[in-house]
C-alpha positions, 0 to 999 in steps of 0.5 A: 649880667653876672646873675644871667651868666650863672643861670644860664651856667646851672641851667646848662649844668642841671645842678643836682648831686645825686646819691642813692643806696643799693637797691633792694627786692621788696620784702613785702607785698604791701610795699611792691604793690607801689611800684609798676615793676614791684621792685624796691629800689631802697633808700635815696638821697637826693639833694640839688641847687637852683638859680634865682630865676628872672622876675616873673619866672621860676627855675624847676627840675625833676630827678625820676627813678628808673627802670633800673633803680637809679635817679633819672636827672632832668634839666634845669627849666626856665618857665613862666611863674604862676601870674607870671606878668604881674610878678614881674611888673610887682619884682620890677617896681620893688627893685626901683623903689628899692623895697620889698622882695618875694621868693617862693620854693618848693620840694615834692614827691610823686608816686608813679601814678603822678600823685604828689605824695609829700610836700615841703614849701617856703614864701620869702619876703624881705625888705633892701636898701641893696646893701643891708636887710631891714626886714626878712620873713620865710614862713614853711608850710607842707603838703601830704596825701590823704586816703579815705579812711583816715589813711595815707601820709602824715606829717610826722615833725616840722622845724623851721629857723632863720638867723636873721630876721633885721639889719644882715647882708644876708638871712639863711633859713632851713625848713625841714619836714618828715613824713610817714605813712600807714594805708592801703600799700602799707599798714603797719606805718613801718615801710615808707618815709620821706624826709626834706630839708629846703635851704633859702638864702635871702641877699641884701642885693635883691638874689635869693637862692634855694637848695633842698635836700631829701631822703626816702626810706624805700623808693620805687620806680617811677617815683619823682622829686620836684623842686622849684623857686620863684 
């Protein structure tokens, strides 16, 4: 009950915290040439806090640059997860037998064309008794956008670290990613670069939470941040 209380409390909430820097005029045509109104909206900082969803279901929100620079909030939404039923049926004969969990994230960046640019994504599994961690696993994976040519973004440096792995209540890992990019709307590799961190709780009670973080070195309108857990 507590767990359906406080998902229903975030997803009314939008559990987000936004912070963006002034918005500057673009100094190149290269880097103006990404946006619709050809305006840079400079450096933003996002960061933003989901709820575990019910087995079967994944909790999702997009925060989008405006017209007028600053991020656009979007809601908290509940929606059916990728073999959604399965999932459940899997979530539901884990917890009886008191078993093994599956927890998934994901943090990605489109450009106003709905192109995901960068991509930083988590998998989970750990093992409970409910009330101590035997096992945990959280493997990192990411996801970039190429152009022909040899062009495009590129992963530029990858960590990932988990405190506990065995015997804890609790097992906190943090994926970080940092991106560039070098091609048609910039060839000097100078302009554009995204950065994301994810957060992944796993609790000895079953729950899991994720919270992400990121920051992009030039923004343009139309752009959007999309994360996500399951």
């Amino acid at each position: 009950m507590r767990t359906r209380i406080a998902l229903a409390a975030a997803l009314a909430a939008g559990a987000l915290a936004l912070t963006a820097a002034p918005a500057t005029a673009a100094t190149t045509a290269t880097g103006a040439a990404a946006a619709p109104a050809a305006k840079d909206c400079g450096e933003l900082k996002l960061t933003g806090a989901l709820p575990a969803p019910p087995a079967g279901m994944a909790v999702q929100q997009q925060v989008s640059v405006g017209a007028d620079c600053k991020p656009v909030l979007g809601e908290v939404r509940l929606v059916p997860a990728e073999s959604g039923a399965v999932a459940a049926r899997s979530a539901q004969a884990a917890v009886e037998a008191g078993t093994t969990r599956q927890f998934k994230s994901a943090s990605e960046w489109y450009d106003c064309c709905n192109i995901r640019m960068t991509g930083l994504y988590t998998t989970s599994s750990w093992t409970t008794d409910g009330t101590r961690i035997s096992a945990a696993n959280t493997d990192a994976t990411q996801q970039w956008n190429r152009e022909p040519w040899n062009a495009g973004w590129s992963l530029k440096s990858a960590t990932k670290n988990t405190d506990c792995t065995a015997d804890c209540t609790v097992s906190h890992t943090q994926a970080d990613a940092e991106f560039t990019y070098k091609g048609i709307f910039d060839v000097t590799g100078a302009w554009y670069a995204n950065t994301m961190h994810s957060f992944i709780d796993l609790n000895a009670d079953g729950t899991a939470t994720c919270r992400f973080e990121t920051e992009t070195r030039h923004t343009f309108i139309g752009w959007n941040w999309q994360h996500s857990c399951q």
